[in-house]
BAFI-3210 file (N, C-alpha, C; in Angstrom, 3 decimals, decimal comma, padded with zeros to 6 digits):
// residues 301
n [1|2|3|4|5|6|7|8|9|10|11|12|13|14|15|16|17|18|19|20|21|22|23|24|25|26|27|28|29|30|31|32|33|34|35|36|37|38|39|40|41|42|43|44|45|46|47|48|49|50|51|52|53|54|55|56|57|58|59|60|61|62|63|64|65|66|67|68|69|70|71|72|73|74|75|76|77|78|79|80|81|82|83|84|85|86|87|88|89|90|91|92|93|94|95|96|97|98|99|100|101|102|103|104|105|106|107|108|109|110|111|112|113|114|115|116|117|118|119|120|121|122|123|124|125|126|127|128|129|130|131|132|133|134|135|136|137|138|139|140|141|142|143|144|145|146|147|148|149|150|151|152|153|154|155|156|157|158|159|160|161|162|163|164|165|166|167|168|169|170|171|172|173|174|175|176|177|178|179|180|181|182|183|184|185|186|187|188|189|190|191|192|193|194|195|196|197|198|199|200|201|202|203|204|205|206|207|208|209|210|211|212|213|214|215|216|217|218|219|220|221|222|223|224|225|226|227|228|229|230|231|232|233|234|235|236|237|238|239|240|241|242|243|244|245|246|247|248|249|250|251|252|253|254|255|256|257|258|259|260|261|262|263|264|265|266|267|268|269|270|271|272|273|274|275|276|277|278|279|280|281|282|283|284|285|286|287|288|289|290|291|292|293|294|295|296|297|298|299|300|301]
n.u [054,802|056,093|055,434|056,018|055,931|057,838|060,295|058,991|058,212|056,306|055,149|057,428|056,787|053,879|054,895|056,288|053,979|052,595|053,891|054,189|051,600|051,013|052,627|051,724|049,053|049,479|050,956|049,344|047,231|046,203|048,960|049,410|047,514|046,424|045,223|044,142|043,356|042,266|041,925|041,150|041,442|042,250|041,550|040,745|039,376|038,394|035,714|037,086|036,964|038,863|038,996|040,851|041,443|044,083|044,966|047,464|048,677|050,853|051,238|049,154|048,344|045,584|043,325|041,053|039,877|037,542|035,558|034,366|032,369|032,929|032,263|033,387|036,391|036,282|035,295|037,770|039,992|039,134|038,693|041,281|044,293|047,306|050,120|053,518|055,196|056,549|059,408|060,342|060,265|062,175|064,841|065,120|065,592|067,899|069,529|070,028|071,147|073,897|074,131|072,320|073,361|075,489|074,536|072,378|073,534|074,167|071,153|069,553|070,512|070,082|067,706|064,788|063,669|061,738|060,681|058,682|058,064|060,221|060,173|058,373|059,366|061,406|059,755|058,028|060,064|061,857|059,292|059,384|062,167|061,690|060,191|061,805|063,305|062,487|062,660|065,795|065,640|064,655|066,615|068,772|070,073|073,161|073,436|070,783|068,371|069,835|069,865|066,842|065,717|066,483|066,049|063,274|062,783|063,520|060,923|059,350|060,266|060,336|057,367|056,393|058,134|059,656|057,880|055,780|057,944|058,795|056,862|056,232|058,561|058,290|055,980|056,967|058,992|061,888|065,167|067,452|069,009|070,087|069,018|067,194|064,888|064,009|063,244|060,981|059,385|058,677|057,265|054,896|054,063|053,174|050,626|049,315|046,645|045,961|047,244|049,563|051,113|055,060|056,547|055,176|053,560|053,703|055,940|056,089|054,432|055,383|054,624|055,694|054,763|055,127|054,276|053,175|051,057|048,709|048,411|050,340|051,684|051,182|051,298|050,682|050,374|051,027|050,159|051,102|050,757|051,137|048,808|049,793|048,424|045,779|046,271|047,244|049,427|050,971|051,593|053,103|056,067|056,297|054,234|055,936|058,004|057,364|054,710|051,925|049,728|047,273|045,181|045,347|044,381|045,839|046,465|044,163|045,143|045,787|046,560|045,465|046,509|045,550|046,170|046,143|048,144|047,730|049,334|048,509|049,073|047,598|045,088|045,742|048,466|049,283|049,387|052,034|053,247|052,654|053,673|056,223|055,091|054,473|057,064|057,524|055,568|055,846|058,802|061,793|063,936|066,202|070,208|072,433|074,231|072,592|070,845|072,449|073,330|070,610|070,384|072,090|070,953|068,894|069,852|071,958|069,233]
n.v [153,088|155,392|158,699|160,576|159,744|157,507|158,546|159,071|158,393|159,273|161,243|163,030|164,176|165,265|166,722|168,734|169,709|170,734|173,164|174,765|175,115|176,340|178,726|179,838|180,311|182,759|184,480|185,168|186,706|189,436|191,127|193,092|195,322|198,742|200,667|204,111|206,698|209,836|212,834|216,218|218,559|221,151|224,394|225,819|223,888|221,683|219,919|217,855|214,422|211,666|209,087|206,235|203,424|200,941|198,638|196,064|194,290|191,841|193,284|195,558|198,916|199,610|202,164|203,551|206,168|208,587|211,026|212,337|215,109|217,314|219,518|221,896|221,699|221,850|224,610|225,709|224,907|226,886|229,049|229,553|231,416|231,859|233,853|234,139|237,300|239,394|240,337|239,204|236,473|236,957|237,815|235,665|233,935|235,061|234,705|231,861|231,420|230,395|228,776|226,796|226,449|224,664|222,406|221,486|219,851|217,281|216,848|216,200|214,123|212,362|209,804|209,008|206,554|203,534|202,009|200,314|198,925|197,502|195,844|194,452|192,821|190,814|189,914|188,308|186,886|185,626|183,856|182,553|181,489|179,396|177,346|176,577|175,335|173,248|171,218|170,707|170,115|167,078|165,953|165,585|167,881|168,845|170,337|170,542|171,083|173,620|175,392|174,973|176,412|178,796|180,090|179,991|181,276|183,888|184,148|184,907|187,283|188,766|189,130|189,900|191,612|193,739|194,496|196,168|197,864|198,896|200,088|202,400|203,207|204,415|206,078|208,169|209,216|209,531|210,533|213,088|212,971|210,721|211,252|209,412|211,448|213,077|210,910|210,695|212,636|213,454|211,544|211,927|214,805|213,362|212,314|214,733|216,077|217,983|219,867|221,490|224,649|224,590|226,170|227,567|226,901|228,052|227,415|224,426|221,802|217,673|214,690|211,033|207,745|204,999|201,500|197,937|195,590|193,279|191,534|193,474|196,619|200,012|203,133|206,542|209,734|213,189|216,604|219,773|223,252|226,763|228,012|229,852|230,768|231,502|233,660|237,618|238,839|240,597|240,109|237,964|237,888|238,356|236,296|234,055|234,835|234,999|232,917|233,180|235,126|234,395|235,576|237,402|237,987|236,649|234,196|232,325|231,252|228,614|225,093|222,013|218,074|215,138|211,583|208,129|205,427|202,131|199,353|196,170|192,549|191,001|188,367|186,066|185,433|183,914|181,394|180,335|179,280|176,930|175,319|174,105|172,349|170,386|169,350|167,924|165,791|165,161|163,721|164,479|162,815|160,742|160,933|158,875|158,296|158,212|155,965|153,987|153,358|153,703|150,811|149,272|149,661|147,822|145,598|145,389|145,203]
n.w [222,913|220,310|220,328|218,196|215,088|212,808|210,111|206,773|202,976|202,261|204,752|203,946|201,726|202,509|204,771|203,171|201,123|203,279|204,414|202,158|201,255|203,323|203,590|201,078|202,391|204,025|202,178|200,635|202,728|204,838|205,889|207,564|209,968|210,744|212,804|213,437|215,498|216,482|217,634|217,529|220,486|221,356|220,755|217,239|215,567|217,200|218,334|216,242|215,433|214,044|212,282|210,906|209,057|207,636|205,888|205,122|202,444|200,532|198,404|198,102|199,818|201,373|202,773|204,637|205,649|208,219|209,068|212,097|213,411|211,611|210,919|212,536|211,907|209,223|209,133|209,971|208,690|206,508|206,900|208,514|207,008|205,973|205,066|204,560|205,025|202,413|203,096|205,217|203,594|201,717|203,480|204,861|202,502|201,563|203,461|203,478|201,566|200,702|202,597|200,829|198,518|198,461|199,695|198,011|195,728|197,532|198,615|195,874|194,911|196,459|197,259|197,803|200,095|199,891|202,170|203,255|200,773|200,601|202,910|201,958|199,826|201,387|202,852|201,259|200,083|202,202|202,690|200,348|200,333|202,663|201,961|199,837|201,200|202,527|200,383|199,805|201,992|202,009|200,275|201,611|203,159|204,857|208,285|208,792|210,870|211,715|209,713|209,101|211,316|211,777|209,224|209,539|211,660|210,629|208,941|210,895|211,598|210,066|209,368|212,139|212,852|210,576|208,979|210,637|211,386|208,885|208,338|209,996|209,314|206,644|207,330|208,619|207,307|205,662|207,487|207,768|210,193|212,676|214,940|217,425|218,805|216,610|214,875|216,098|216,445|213,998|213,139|214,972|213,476|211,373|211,708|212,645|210,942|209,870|207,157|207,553|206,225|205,539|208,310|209,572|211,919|215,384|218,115|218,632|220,001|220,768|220,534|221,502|222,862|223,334|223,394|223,936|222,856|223,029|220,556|218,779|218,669|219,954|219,321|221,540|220,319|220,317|219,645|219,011|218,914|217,904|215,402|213,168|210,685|212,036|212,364|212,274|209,980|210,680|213,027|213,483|213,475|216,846|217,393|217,022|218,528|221,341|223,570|223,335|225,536|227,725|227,828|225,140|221,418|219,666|220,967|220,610|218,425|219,415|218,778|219,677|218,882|219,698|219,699|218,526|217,586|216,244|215,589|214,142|213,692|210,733|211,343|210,540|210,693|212,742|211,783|210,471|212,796|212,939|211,134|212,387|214,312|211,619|211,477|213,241|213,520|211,150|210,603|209,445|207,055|209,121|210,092|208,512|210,699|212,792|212,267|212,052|214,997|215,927|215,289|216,286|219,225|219,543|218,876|220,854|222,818]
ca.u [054,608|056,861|055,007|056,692|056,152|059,191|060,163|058,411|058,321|054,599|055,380|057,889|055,710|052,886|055,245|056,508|052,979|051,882|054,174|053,832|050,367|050,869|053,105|050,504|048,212|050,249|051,416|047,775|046,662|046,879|050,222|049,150|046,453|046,568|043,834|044,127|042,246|042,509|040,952|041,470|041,283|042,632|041,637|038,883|039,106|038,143|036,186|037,204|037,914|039,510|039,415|041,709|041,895|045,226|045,331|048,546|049,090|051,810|051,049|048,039|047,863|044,299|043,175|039,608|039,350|036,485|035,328|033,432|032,111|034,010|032,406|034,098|037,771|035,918|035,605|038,955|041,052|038,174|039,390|043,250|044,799|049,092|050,652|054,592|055,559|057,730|060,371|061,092|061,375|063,683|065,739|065,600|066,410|069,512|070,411|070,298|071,652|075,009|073,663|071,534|074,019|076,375|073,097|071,521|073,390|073,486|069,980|069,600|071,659|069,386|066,882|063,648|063,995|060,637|061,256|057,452|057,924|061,571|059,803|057,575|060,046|061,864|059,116|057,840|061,625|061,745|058,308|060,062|063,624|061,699|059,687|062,631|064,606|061,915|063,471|066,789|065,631|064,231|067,493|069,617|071,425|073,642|072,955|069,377|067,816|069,817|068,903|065,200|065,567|067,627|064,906|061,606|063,314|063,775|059,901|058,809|061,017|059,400|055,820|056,698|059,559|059,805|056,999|055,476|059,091|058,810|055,339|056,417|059,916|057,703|055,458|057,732|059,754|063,672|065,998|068,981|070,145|069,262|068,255|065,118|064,112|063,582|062,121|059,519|058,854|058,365|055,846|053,463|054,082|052,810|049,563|048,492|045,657|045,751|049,226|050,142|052,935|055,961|056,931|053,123|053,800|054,809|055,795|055,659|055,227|055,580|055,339|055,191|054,797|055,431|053,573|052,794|049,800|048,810|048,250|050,937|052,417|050,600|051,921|049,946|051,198|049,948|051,343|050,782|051,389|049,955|048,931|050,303|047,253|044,863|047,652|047,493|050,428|052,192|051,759|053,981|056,780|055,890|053,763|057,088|059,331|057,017|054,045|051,193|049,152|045,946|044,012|045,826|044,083|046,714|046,061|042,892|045,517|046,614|045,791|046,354|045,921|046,157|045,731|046,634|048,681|047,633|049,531|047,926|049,457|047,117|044,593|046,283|049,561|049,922|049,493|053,010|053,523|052,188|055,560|056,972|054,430|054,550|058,336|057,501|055,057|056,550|059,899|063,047|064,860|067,329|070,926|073,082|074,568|071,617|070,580|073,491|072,711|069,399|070,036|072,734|070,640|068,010|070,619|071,856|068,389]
ca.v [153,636|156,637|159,956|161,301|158,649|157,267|158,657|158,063|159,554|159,881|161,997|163,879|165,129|165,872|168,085|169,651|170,294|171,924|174,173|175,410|175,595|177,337|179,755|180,345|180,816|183,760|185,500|185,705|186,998|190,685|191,177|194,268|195,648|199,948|201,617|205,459|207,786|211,285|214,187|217,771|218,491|222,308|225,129|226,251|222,518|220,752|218,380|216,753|213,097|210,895|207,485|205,393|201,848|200,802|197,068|196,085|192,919|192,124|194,475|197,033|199,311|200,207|203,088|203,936|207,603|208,463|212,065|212,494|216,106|217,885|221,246|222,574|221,246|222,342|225,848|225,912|225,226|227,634|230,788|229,714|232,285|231,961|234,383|234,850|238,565|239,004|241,167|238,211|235,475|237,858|238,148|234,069|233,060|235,829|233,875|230,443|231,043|230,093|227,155|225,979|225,903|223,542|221,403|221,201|218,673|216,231|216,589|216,107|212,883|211,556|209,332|208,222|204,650|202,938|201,238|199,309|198,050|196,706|195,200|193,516|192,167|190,555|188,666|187,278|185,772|184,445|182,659|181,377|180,574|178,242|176,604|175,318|175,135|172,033|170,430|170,907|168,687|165,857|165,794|165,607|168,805|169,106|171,043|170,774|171,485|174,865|175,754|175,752|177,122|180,030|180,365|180,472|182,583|185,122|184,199|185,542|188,279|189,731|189,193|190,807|193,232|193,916|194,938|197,258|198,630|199,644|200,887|203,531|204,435|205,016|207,239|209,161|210,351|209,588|211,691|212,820|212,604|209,648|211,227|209,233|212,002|213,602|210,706|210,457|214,140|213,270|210,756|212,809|215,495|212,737|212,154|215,604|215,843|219,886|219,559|223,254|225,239|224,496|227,514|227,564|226,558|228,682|226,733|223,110|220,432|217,038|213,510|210,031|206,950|203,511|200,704|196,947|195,433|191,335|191,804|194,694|197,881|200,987|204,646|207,831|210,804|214,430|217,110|221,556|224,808|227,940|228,160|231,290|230,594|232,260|234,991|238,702|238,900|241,836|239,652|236,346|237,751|238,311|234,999|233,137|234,979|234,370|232,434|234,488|235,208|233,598|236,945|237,604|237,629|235,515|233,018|231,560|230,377|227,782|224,070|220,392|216,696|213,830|210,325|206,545|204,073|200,270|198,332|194,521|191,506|189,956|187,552|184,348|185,301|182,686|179,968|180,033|178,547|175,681|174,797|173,090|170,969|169,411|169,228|167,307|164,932|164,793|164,215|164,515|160,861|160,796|160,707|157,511|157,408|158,194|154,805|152,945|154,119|152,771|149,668|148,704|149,685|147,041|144,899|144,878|144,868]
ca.w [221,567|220,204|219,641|216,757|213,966|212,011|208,566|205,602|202,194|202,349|205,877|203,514|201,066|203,882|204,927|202,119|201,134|204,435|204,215|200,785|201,921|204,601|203,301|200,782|203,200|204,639|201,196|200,164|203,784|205,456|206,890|208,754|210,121|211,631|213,596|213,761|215,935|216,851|218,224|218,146|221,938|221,917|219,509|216,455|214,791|218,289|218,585|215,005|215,080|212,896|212,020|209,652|208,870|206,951|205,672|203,859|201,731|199,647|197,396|197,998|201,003|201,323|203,364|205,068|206,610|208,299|210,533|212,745|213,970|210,893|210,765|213,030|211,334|207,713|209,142|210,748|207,006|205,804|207,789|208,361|205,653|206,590|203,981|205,039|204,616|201,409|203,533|205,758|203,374|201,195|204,377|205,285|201,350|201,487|204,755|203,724|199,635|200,721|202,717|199,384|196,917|199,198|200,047|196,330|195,176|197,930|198,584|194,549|194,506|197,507|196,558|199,283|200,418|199,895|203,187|202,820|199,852|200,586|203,819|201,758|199,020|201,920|203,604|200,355|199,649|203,163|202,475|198,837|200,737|203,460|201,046|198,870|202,313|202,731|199,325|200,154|203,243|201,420|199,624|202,554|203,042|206,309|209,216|208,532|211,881|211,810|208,535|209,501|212,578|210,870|208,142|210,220|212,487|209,729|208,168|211,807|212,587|208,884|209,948|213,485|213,355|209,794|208,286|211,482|211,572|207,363|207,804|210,285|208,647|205,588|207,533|209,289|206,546|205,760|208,053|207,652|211,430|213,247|216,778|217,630|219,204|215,774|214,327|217,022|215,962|212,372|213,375|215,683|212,571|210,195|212,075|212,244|209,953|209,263|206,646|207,343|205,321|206,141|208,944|209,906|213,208|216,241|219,584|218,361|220,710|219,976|222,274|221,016|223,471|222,491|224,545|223,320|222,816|222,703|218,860|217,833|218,837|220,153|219,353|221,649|219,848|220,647|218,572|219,841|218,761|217,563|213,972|211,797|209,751|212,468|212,936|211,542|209,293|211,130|214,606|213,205|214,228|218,177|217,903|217,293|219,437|222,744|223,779|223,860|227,163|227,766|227,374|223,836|220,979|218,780|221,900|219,842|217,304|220,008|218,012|219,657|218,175|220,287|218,306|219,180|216,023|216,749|213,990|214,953|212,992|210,620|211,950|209,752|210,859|213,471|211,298|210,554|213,631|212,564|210,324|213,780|214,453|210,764|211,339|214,749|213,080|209,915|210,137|207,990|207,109|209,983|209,296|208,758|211,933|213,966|212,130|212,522|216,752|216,156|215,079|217,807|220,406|219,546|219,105|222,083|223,568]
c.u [055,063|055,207|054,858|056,519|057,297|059,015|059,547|058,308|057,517|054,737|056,398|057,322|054,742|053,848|055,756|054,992|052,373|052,426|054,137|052,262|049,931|051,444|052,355|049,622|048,453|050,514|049,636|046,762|046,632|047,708|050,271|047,811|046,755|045,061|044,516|043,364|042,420|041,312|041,601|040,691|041,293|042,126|040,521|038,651|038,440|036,394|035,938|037,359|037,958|039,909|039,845|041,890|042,528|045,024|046,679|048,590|050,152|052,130|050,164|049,019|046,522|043,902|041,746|039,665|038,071|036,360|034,432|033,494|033,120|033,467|033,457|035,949|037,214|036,381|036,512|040,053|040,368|038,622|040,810|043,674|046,774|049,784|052,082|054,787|056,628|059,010|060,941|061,021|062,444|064,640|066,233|066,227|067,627|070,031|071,100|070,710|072,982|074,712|073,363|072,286|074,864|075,400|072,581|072,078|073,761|072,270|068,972|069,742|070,869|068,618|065,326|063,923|062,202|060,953|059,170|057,859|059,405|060,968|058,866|058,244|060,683|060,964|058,665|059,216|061,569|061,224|059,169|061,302|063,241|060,518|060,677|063,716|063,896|062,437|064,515|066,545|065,398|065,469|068,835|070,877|072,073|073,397|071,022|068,643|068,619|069,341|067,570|065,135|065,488|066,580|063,823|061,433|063,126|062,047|059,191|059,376|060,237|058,150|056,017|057,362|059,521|059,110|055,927|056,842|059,137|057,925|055,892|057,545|058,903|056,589|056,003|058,872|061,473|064,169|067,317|069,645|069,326|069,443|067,371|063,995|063,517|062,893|060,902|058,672|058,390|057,458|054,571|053,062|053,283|051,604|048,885|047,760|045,819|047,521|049,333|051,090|053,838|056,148|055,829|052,531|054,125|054,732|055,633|055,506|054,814|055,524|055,036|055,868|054,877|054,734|052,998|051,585|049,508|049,127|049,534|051,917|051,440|051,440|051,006|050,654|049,627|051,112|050,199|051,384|050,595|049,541|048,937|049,094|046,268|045,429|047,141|048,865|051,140|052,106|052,740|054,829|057,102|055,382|054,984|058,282|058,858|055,857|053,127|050,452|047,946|044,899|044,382|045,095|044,615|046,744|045,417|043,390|046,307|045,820|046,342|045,551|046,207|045,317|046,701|046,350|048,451|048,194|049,428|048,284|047,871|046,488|045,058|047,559|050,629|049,915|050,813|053,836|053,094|052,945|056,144|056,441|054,448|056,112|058,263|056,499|055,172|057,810|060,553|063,671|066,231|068,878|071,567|073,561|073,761|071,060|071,138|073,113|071,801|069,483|071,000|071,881|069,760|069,127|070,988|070,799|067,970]
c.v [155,099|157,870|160,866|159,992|158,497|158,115|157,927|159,078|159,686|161,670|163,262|164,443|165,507|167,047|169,482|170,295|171,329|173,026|175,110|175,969|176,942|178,430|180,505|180,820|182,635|184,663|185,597|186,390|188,777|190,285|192,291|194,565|197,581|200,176|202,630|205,914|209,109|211,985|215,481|218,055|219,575|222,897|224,928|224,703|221,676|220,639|216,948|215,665|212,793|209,756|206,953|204,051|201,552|199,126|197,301|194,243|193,106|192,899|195,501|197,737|200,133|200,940|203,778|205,196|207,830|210,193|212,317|214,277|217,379|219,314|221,642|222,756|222,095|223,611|226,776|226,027|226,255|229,284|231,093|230,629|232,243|232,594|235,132|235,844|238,172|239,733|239,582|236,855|235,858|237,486|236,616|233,212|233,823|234,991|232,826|230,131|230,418|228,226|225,952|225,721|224,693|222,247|220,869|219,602|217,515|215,898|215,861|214,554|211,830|211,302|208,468|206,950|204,282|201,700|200,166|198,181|196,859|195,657|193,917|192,710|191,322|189,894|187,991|186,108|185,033|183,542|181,873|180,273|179,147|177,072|175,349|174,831|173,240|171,289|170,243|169,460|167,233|165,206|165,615|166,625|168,641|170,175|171,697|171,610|173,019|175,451|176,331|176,312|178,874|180,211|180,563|181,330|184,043|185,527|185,240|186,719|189,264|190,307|190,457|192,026|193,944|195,017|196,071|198,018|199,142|200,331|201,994|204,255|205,228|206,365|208,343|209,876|209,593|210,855|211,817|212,802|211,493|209,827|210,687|210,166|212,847|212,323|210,543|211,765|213,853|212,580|211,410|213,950|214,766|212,666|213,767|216,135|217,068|219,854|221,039|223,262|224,893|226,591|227,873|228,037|227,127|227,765|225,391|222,531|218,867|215,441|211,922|209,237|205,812|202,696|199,434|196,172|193,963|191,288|192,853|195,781|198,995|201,886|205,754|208,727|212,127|215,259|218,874|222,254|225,705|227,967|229,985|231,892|231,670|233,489|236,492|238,652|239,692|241,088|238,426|236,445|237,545|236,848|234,175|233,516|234,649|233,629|233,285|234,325|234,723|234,665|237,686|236,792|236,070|233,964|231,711|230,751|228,955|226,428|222,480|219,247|215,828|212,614|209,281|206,173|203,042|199,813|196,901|193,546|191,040|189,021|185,828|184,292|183,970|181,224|179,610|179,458|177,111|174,971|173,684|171,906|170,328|168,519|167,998|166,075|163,868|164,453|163,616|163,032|161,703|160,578|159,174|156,908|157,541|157,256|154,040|152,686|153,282|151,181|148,601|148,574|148,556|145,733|144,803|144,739|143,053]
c.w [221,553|220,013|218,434|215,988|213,251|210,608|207,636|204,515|201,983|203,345|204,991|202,484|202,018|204,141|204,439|201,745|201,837|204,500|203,255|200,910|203,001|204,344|202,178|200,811|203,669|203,588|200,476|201,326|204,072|206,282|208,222|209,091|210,879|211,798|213,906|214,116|216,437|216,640|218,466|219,367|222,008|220,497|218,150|215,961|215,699|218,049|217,417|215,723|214,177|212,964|211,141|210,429|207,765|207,345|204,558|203,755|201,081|198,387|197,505|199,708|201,154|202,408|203,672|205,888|206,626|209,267|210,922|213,425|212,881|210,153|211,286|212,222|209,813|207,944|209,328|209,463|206,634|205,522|207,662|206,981|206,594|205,063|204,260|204,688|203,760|201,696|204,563|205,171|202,148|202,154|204,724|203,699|201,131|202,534|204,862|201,856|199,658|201,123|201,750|198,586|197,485|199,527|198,822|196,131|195,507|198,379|196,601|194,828|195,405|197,028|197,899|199,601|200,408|200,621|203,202|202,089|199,688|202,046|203,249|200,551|200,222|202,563|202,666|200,382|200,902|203,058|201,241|199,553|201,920|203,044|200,581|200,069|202,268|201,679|199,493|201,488|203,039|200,578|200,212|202,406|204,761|206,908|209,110|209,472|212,152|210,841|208,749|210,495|212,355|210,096|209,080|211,085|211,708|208,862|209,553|212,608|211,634|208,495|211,177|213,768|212,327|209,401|209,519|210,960|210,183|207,481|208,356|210,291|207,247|205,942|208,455|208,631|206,532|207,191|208,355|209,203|212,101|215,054|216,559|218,111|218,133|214,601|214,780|216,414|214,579|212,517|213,856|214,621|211,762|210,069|212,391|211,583|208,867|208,769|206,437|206,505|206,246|206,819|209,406|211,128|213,978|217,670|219,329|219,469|220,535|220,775|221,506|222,042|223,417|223,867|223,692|223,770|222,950|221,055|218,271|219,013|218,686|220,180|220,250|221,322|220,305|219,782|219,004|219,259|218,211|215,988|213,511|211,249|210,171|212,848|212,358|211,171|209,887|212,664|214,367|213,702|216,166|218,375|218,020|218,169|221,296|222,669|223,936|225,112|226,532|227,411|226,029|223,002|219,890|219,930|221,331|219,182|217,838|219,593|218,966|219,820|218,975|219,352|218,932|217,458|216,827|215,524|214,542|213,661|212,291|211,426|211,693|210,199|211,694|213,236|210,574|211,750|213,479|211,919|211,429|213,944|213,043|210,868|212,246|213,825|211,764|209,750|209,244|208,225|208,022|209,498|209,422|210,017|212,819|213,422|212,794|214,668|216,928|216,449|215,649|218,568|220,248|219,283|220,818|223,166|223,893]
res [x|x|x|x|x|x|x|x|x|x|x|x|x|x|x|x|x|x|x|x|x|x|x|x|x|x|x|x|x|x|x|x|x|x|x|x|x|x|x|x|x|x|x|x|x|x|x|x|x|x|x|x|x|x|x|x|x|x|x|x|x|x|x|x|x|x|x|x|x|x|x|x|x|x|x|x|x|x|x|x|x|x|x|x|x|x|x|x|x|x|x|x|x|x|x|x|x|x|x|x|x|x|x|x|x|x|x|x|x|x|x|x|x|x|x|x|x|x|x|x|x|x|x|x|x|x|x|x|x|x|x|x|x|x|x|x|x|x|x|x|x|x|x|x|x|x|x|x|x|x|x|x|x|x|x|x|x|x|x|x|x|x|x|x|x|x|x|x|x|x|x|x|x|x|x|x|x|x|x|x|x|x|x|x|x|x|x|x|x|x|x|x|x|x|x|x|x|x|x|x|x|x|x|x|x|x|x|x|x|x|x|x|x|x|x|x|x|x|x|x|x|x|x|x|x|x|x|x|x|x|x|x|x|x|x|x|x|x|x|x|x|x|x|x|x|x|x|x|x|x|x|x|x|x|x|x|x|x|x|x|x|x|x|x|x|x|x|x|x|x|x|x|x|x|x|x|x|x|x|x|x|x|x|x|x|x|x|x|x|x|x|x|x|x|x|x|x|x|x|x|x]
***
């Protein structure tokens, strides 16, 4: 006795169903899941943490922050005062007016990419295209078995690759050069809690680690430098031209965040694996000449 049961058009609706089902299952599910944590380790904000929980569905992204130990961080924005001298950014907008007018209006003309939401238009359609791919089958299209292969391939590359890979172009910013080593920087930047002025910063430093998980993709990012903020205004310049000494007062203004991204698939996600086995139990009416085949071989039995 076979394993696989013969065709039947009972067996072909069953499977049309399950999948519609199932893909149902999946577009009404969470597609993502993030865990954020961080800790100021160095400097007046220490020892904030910070917890975020990021769910995304096909449409929301809902967002839980949480801190723990956040005097210290309260008192730390409280104090920070960063007020650039108006002699040196006179001197940096005379520097860079030539730059700006040549820049304006392709920065103008540029438009953000809402790389999320294009992640998530694109796994819906997959789910739609291997839906009606199953009609198409009942109707006998050719090259069937690549077809779905080719399609479920693409429903699980959108679950898996996709939709992590949109979340953290979207939080790391567009950029116009594509070193990774500057979008890694834009990332550990993203997760720093304290959103200084731009120029804020003296001494950045910057580290993001990639490492995979059973469930997802783990980021450790740490992110350093001095803040401006705790500066005297006539010391900014010196703070940014060296490092200060350990027995220097502008020392104090030395700040750093370390923090771990978990983005973990959905808990329903793997019930799109389940598509195969209907395929395997269910299957598609075979073609003519894998009849014709058949019905020799018992012949000549």
């Amino acid at each position: 006795m076979a394993l696989r049961p013969q065709h039947s058009r009972v067996g072909d609706g069953c499977r049309l169903l399950g999948t519609v089902l199932i893909a149902t299952h999946l577009f009404l599910s969470a597609w993502l899941i993030v865990q954020f944590e961080g800790q100021y380790t160095e400097g007046q904000p220490a020892p904030t943490k910070v917890k975020a929980l990021v769910v995304i569905d096909k449409e929301q992204t809902l967002i839980d922050v949480e801190m723990e130990n956040a005097t210290s961080f309260l008192l730390y924005m409280a104090f920070r005062d960063f007020d650039e001298p108006v002699n040196s950014s006179q001197s940096d907008s005379s520097n860079s007016s030539s730059n700006n007018d040549k820049q304006q209006p392709s920065s103008e003309s540029k438009e953000e990419v809402e790389w999320l939401e294009n992640g998530r238009i694109l796994t819906v359609s997959a789910l739609v295209i291997l839906c009606i791919s199953e009609c198409l089958v009942i109707a006998g299209i050719p090259f069937r078995a690549t077809v779905r292969a080719a399609l479920l391939t693409g429903v699980v590359a959108c679950f898996l690759i996709v939709m992590p890979a949109t979340y953290v172009l979207d939080l790391a910013g567009d950029s116009d050069d594509e070193d990774e080593g500057e979008n890694q920087e834009a990332l550990a930047d993203e997760t720093f809690v304290a959103k200084t002025e731009k120029g804020s910063m003296a001494h950045e430093n910057t580290s993001v680690e990639q490492s995979m998980l059973w469930t997802g993709v783990r980021f450790e990012m740490m992110f350093s430098g001095y803040d401006l903020g705790l500066v005297e205004p006539e010391n900014y310049a010196a703070v940014r031209d060296n490092v200060p000494n350990e027995n220097e007062t502008d020392a104090l203004s030395y700040v750093e965040f370390q923090s771990h991204l978990d983005l973990k698939y959905g808990k329903n996600i793997p019930t799109m694996f389940l598509i195969p086995v209907l395929w395997f139990f269910f299957p598609a009416k075979p073609k003519p000449t894998a009849i014709l085949d058949g019905q020799k071989g018992e012949q000549e039995e």
